[in-house]
C-alpha positions as CSV (number, residue, x, y, z in Angstrom):
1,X,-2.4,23.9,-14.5
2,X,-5.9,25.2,-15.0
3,X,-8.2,23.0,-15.0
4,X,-9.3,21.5,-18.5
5,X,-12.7,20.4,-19.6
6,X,-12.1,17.3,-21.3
7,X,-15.5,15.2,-22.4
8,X,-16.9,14.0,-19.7
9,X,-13.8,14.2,-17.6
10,X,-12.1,17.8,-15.7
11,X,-8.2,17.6,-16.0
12,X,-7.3,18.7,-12.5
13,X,-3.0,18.4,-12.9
14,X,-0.1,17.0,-14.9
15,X,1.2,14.2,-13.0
16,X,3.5,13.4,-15.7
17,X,4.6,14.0,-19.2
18,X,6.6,11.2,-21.5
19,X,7.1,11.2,-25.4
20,X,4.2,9.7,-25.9
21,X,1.7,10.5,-23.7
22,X,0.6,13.0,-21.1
23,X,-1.3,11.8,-17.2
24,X,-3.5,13.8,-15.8
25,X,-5.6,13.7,-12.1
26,X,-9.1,14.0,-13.8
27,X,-12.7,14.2,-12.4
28,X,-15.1,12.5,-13.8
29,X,-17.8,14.9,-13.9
30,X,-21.1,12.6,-14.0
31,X,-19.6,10.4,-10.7
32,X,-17.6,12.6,-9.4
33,X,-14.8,10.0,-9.4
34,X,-11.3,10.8,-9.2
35,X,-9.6,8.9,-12.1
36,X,-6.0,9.3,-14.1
37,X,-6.7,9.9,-17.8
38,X,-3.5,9.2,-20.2
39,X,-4.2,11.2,-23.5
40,X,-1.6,10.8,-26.8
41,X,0.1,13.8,-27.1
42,X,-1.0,15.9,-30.3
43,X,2.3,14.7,-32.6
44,X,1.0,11.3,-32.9
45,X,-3.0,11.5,-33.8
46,X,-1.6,11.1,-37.1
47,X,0.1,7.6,-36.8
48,X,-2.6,4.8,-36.9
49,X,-0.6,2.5,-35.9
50,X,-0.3,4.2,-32.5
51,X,-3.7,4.9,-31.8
52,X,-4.6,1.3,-32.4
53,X,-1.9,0.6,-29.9
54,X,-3.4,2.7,-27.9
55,X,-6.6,2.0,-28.4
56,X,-6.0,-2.1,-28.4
57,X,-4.2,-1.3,-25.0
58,X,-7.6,-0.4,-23.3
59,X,-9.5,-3.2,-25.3
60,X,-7.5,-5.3,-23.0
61,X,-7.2,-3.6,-20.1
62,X,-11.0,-3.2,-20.0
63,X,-10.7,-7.3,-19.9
64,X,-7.4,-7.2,-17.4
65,X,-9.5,-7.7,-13.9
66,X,-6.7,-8.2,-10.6
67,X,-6.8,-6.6,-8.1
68,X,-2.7,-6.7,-8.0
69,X,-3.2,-4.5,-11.4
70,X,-3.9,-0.7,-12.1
71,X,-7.3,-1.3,-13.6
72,X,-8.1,0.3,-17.6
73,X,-11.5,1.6,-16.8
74,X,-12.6,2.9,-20.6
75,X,-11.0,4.3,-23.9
76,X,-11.9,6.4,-26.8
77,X,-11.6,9.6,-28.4
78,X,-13.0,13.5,-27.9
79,X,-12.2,16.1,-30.4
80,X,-9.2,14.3,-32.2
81,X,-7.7,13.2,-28.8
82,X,-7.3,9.7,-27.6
83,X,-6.7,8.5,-24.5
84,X,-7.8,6.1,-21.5
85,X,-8.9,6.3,-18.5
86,X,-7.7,4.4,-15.4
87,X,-8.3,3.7,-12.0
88,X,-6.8,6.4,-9.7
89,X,-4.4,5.1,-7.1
90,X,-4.2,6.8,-3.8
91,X,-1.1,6.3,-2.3
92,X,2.8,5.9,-3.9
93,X,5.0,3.8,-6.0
94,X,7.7,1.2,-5.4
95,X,10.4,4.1,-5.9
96,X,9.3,6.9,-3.4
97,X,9.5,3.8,-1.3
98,X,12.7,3.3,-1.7
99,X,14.0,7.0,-2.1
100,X,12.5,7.6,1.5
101,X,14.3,4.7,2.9
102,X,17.5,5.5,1.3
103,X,16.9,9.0,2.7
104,X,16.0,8.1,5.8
105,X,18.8,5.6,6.0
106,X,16.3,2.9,7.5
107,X,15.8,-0.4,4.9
108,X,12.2,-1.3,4.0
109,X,11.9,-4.4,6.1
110,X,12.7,-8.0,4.5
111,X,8.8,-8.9,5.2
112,X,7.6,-5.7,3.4
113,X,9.7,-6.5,0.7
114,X,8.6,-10.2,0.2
115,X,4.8,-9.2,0.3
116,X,5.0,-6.6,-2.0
117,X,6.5,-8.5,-4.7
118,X,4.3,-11.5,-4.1
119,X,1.2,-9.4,-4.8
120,X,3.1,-7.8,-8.0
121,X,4.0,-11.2,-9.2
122,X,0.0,-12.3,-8.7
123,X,-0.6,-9.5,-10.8
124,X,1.6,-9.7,-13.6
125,X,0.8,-13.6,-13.9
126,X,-2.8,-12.5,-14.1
127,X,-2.2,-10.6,-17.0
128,X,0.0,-13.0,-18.8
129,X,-2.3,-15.6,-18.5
130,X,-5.2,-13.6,-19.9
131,X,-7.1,-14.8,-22.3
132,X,-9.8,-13.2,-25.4
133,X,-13.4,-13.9,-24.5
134,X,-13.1,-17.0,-27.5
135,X,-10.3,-18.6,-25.0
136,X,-7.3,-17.0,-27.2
137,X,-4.0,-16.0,-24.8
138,X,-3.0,-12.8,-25.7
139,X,0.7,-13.1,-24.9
140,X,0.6,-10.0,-22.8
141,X,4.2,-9.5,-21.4
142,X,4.8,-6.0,-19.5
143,X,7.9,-5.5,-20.7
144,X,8.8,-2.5,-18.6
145,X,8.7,-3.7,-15.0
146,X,10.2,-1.5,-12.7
147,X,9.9,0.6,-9.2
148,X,8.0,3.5,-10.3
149,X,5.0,1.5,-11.7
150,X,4.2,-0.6,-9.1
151,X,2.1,1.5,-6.6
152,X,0.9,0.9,-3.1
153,X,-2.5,1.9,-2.3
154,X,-3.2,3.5,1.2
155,X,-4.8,0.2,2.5
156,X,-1.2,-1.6,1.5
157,X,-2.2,-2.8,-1.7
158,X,0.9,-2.8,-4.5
159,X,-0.8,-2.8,-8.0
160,X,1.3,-3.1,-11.3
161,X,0.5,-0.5,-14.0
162,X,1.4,0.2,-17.3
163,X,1.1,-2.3,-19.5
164,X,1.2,-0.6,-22.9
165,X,4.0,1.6,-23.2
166,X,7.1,-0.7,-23.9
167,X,5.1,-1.8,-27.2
168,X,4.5,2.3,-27.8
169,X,7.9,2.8,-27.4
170,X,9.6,0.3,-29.9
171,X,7.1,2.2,-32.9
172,X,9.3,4.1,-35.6
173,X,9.5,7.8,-34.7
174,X,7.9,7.2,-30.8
175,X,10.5,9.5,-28.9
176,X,11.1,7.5,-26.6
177,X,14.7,9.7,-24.8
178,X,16.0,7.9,-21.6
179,X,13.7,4.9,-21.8
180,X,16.5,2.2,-22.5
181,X,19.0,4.0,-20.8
182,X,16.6,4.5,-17.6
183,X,14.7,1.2,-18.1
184,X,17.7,-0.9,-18.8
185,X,18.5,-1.0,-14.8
186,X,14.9,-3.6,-14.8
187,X,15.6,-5.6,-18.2
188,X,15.8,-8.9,-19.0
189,X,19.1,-10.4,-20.8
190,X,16.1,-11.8,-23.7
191,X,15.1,-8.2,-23.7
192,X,18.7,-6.8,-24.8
193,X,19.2,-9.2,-27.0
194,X,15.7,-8.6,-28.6
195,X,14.4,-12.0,-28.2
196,X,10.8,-12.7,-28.6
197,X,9.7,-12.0,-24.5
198,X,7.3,-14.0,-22.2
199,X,6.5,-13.7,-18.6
200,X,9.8,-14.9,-17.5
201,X,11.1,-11.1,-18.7
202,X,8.8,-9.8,-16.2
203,X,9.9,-12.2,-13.5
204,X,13.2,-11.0,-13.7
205,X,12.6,-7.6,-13.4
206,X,10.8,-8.0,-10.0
207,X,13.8,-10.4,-9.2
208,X,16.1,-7.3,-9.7
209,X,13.5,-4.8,-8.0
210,X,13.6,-7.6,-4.5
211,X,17.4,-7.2,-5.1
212,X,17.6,-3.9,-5.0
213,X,14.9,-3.7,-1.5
214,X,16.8,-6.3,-0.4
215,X,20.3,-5.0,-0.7
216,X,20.4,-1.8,-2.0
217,X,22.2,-2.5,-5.0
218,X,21.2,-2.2,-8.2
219,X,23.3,-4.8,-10.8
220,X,22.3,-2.9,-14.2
221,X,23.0,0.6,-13.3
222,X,25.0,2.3,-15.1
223,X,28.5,3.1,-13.7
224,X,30.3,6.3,-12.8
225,X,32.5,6.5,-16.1
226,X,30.6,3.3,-18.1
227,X,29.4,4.2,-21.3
228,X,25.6,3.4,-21.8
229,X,27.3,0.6,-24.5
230,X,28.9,-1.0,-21.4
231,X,26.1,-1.3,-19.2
232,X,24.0,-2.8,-22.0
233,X,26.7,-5.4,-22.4
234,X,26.5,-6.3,-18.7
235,X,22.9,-6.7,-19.3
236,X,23.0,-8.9,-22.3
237,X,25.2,-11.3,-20.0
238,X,23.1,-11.3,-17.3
239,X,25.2,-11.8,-14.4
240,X,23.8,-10.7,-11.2
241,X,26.3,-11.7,-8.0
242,X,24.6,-13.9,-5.6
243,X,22.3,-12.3,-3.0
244,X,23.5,-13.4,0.2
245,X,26.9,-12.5,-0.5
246,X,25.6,-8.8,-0.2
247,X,23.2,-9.8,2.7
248,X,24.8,-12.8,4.7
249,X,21.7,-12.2,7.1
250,X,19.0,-12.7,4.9
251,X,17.9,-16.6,5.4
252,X,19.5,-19.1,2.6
253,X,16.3,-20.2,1.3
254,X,15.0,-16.6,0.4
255,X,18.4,-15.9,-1.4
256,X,18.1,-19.4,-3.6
257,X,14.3,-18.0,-4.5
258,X,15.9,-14.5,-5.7
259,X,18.6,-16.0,-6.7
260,X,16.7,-18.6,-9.1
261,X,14.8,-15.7,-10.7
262,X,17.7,-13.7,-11.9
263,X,20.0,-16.5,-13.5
264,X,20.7,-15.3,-17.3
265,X,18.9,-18.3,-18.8
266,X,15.2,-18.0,-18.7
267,X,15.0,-22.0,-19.1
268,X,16.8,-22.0,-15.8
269,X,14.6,-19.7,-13.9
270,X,11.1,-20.0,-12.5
271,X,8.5,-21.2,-15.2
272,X,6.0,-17.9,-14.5
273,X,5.5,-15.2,-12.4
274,X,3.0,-16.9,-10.8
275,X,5.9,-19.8,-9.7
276,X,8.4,-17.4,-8.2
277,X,5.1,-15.6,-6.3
278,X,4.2,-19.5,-4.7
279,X,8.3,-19.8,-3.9
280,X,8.8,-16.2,-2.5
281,X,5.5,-17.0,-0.2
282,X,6.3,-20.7,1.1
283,X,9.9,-19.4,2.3
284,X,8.4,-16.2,3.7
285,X,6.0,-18.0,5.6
286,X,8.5,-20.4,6.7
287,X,10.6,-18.3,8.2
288,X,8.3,-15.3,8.5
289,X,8.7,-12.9,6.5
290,X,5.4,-12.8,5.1
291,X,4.4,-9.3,5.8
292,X,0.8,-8.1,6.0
293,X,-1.2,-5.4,3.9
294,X,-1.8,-3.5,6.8
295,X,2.2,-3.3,7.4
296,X,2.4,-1.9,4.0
297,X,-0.4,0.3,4.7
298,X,1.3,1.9,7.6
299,X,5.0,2.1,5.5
300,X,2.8,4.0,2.9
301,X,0.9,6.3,5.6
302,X,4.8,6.9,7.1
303,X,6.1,8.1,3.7
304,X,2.9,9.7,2.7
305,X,3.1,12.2,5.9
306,X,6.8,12.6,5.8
307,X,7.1,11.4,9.4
C-alpha cells in the first residue's frame, strides 16, 4: 500500500483486514516509533455502540500494564475514524510457530511449550484480575484465546493480544464470517453454550493450544465431512481424550496439569489462569521442562530467518 498520513501516525502496510477492523504497521511521526494502529472500518462509524466498544477497549487497555500482554498505548478519533494504537511486536505468533514446525516436521520442544504458556497464562490472569482506579474488577475475560494472538517477541517474550474483539463480534450486524467456525477449535464448552464466561474460558483455551504443541492434535477441529453443527456439538460436550494417551512420553504429572485444565466442567478445573500458570511451572521445574526466554528467543530467530 502507499503510505497514508493518518494524524500523527504514517500507515506504512496492511497487516490484516477483519469485519471490523483494519491493522496497520504505522510510524509515529513525532517519535519515530514503530507502532500497530487498529482503525474501525468506515461501515461502522455509525453504530455508537461500537465505537464505545471500541473506545472503552483502549480505556482499559491504557490501564492493562503486563508485560505478558500486547500493551494499548492510546485511543481516539481523526477525521471521523477511530482507532487505537498498540505496542508493535517484533517477532511472530503462536501459529507461525507451529506451521513451521509442522512443516519442518520437527515438534517445538516440550520446555518451549511449557514456558510459553506459563508467561500467556501470567498475562491473561493479569488482565482478569484488573481492577478500575476506584478498586472495581472489570470482569475482563478474553474470550478469543488462540495461536495467532499470542506473539513472541525477538528477545522470547510471548504476549497475549487482543482483548476486544470477541465483545465486537457478538454486536448485531458486526460481520463477523469464519470467526465461530475458525475460533471454535480454542472455545470453551461455557462459551458454546453461551454461559456468562470468566477466566476459566481463557484457561481452557491455552489448555487446548499446550494440547495441540504438545501433540499435534487439535480436539475441536472440524472434521473431513463434519458439518460445522457437529463440531459445535463436540464442543458443547467438551470432551478432550487424555493427553498422555497421545504422548505416552510426556511425564504423568504434566499430563494431569493439562489434563485438569481441559475437563468440561469449569468447577472442576483450575480456579484461574493464574493457578494452572503456578501448576504448569512447579511440574516443569520438577522435571525440567522449564524453558528459558532466551530458548524462545532463538526458536523465534530460527523461524524468523527461515533456517
Amino acid at each position: 500500500m502507499t503510505p497514508e498520513k493518518f494524524g500523527d501516525f504514517e500507515l506504512l502496510s496492511l497487516l490484516a483486514q477483519g469485519g471490523m477492523a483494519e491493522l496497520f504497521l504505522a510510524r509515529h511521526r513525532p517519535t519515530e516509533q514503530l507502532v500497530v494502529v487498529k482503525r474501525l472500518l468506515p461501515e461502522l462509524e455509525e453504530r455508537p455502540d461500537i465505537i464505545d466498544l471500541f473506545l472503552t477497549e483502549a480505556d482499559i487497555g491504557r490501564l492493562l500494564r503486563h508485560e505478558n500482554v500486547v500493551q494499548v498505548l492510546d485511543g481516539g478519533e481523526v477525521s471521523g475514524r477511530y482507532y487505537l494504537v498498540m505496542e508493535y511486536v517484533d517477532g511472530v505468533d503462536a501459529e507461525i510457530l507451529l506451521s513451521d514446525a509442522t512443516r519442518r516436521g520437527d515438534p517445538i520442544a516440550p520446555r518451549i511449550i511449557v514456558r510459553l504458556a506459563v508467561d500467556a497464562l501470567r498475562g491473561l490472569h493479569a488482565a482478569h484480575m484488573l481492577t478500575s482506579p476506584q478498586g472495581t474488577s472489570f470482569g475482563l475475560v478474553h474470550r478469543d484465546v488462540s495461536p495467532d494472538n499470542i506473539f513472541i517477541t525477538r528477545a522470547g517474550v510471548p504476549k497475549v493480544a487482543d482483548f476486544g474483539i470477541a465483545k465486537l463480534a457478538s454486536l448485531e450486524g458486526v460481520t463477523s464470517t469464519g470467526l465461530l467456525k475458525g475460533k471454535l477449535t480454542y472455545m470453551s464448552p461455557e462459551q458454546v453454550q453461551q454461559k456468562p464466561l470468566d477466566g476459566r474460558a481463557d484457561e481452557f483455551a491455552v489448555g487446548l493450544i499446550v494440547y495441540e504443541m504438545l501433540s499435534g492434535q487439535r480436539p475441536f477441529s472440524q472434521a473431513d465431512g463434519e458439518t460445522e453443527i457437529d463440531a459445535l456439538l463436540r464442543v458443547r460436550k467438551g470432551k478432550v481424550p487424555p493427553l498422555r494417551k497421545l504422548e505416552p512420553g510426556l511425564p504423568r504429572a504434566l499430563c494431569k496439569v493439562v489434563d485438569k485444565a481441559l475437563r468440561p466442567g469449569r468447577w472442576r478445573r483450575y480456579k484461574s489462569c493464574g493457578a494452572f500458570a503456578d501448576a504448569l511451572e512447579e511440574v516443569g521445574q520438577a522435571h525440567d521442562l522449564l524453558g528459558s526466554h532466551q530458548e524462545l528467543a532463538a526458536l523465534v530467530e530460527r523461524v524468523q530467518v527461515g533456517e
